[in-house]
C-alpha positions in Angstrom: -41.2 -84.3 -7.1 -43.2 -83.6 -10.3 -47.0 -83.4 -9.8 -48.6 -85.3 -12.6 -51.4 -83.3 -12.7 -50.1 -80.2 -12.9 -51.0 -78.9 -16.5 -47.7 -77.7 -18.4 -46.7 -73.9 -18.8 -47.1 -73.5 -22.8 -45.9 -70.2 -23.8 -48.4 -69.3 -26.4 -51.3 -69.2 -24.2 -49.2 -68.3 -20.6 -50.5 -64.4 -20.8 -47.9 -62.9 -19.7 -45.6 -64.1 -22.1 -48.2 -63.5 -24.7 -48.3 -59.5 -23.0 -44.6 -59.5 -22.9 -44.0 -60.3 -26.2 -46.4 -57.5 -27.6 -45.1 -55.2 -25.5 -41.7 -55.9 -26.9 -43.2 -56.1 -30.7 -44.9 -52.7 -30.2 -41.9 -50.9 -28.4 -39.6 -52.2 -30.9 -41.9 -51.1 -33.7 -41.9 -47.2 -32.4 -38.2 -47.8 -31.0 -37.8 -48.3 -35.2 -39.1 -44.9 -36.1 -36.7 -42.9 -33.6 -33.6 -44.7 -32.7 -31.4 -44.1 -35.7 -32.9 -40.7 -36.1 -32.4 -38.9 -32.3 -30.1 -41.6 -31.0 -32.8 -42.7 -28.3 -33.2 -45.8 -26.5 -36.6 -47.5 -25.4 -35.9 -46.3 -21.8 -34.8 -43.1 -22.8 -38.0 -42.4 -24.7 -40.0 -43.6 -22.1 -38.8 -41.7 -19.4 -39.4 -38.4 -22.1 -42.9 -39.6 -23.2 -43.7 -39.7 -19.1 -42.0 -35.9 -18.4 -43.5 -34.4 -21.5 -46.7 -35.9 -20.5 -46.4 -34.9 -16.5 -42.9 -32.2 -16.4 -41.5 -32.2 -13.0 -41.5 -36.1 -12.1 -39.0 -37.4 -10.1 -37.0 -39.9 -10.9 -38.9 -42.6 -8.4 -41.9 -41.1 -9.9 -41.0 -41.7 -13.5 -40.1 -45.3 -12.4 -43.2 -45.5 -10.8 -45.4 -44.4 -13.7 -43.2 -46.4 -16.5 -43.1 -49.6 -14.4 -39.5 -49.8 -14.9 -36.7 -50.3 -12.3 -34.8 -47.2 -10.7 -31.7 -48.5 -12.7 -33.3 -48.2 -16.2 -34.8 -44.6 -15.1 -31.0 -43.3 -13.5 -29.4 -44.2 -16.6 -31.5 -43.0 -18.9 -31.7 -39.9 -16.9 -28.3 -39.7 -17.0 -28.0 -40.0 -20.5 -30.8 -37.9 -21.1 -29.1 -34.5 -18.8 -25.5 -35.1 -20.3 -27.4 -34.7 -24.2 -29.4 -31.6 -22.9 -32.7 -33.1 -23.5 -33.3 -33.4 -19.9 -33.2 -30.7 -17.4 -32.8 -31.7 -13.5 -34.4 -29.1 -11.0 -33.2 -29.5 -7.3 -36.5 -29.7 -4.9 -37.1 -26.9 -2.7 -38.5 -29.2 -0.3 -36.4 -32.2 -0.8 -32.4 -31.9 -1.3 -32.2 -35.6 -2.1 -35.0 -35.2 -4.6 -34.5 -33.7 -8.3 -37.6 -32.6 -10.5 -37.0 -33.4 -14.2 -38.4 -31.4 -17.5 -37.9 -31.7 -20.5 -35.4 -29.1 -22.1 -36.4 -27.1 -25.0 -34.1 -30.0 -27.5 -36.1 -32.7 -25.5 -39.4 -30.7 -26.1 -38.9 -30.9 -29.8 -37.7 -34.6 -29.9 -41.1 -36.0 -27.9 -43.1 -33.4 -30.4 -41.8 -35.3 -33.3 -41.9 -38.5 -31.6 -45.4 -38.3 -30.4 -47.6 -38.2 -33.9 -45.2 -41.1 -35.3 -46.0 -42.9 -32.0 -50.1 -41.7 -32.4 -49.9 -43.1 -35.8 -48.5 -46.6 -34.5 -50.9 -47.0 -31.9 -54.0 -46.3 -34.7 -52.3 -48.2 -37.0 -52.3 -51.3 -34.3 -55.9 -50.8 -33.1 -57.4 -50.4 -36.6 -58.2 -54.0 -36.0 -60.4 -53.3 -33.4 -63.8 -51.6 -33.5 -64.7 -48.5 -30.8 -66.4 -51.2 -28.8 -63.2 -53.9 -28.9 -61.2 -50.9 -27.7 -63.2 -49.4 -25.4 -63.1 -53.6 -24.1 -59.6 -53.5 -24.3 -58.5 -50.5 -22.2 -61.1 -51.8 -19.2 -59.5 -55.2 -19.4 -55.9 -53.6 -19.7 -57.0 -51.1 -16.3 -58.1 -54.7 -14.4 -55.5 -56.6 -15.2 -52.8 -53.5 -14.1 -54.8 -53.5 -10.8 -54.4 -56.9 -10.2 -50.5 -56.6 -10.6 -50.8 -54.6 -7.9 -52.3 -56.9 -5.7 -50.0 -59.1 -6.6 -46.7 -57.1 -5.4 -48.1 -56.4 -2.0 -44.5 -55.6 -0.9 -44.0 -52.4 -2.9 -45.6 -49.6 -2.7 -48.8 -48.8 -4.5 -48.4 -47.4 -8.2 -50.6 -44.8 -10.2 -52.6 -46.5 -13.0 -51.1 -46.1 -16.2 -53.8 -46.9 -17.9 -57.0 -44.8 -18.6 -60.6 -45.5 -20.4 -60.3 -42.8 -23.1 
């Protein structure tokens, strides 16, 4: 039964449509800059950008820290070992668990990736003055701690997201 005084869902101010679609625009707009030229997908570089910022993840790890599911991350894992950019490293600890690095080809791939990448990001935020970021980032590091609190059935995730 419809409740007449519900207000309607209208996408362009719903904010996490308005979030997704950024997201999207600005993952598309780097995706633009290094798909054609190393044969990369979005998952792909996001599992590199996360093991050349922290080598030795595991795969649950990099799904933790990139917010995608364990699917994305295995393939792109996957994909990543069989073109030699990613190295898999049997734990000492853990048989079931496999550290991942970047190989040497994957090293210089996320080296030529990252200033394009930088370059975005600056280019984006050139709207913004130090203050409207420095806004920005605390308001992007409350709203990823209330996601958390909002999946109270999985575990707990790092923050992604630090003031710089």
């Amino acid at each position: 039964m419809p409740n007449e005084n519900r207000r309607p869902l209208l996408l362009d101010a719903f904010v996490p449509y308005r979030l997704s679609v950024l997201t999207n625009r600005v993952s598309g707009a780097i995706a633009a800059h290094y798909e054609d030229r190393f044969g990369l997908t979005i998952p792909e570089w996001r599992v590199m950008a996360a093991l050349g910022e922290t080598p030795g993840l595991s795969a649950r790890e990099v799904a933790a820290r990139t917010a995608m599911d364990k699917v994305q991350v295995s393939r792109a894992v996957a994909s990543l070992t069989a073109a030699r950019r990613v190295r898999r490293t049997p734990s000492e600890e853990d048989g079931r668990v496999a550290h991942l690095a970047l190989t040497r080809a994957g090293r210089t791939i996320y080296d030529e990736i990252v200033p394009l990448a930088l370059h975005l990001e600056e280019t984006l935020l050139s709207v913004l003055n130090s203050d409207e970021r420095r806004t920005l980032h605390r308001l992007m590091d409350k709203l990823a701690a209330q996601t958390r609190k909002l999946e109270p059935d999985r575990k707990p995730q790092p923050a992604s997201w630090t003031e710089p």
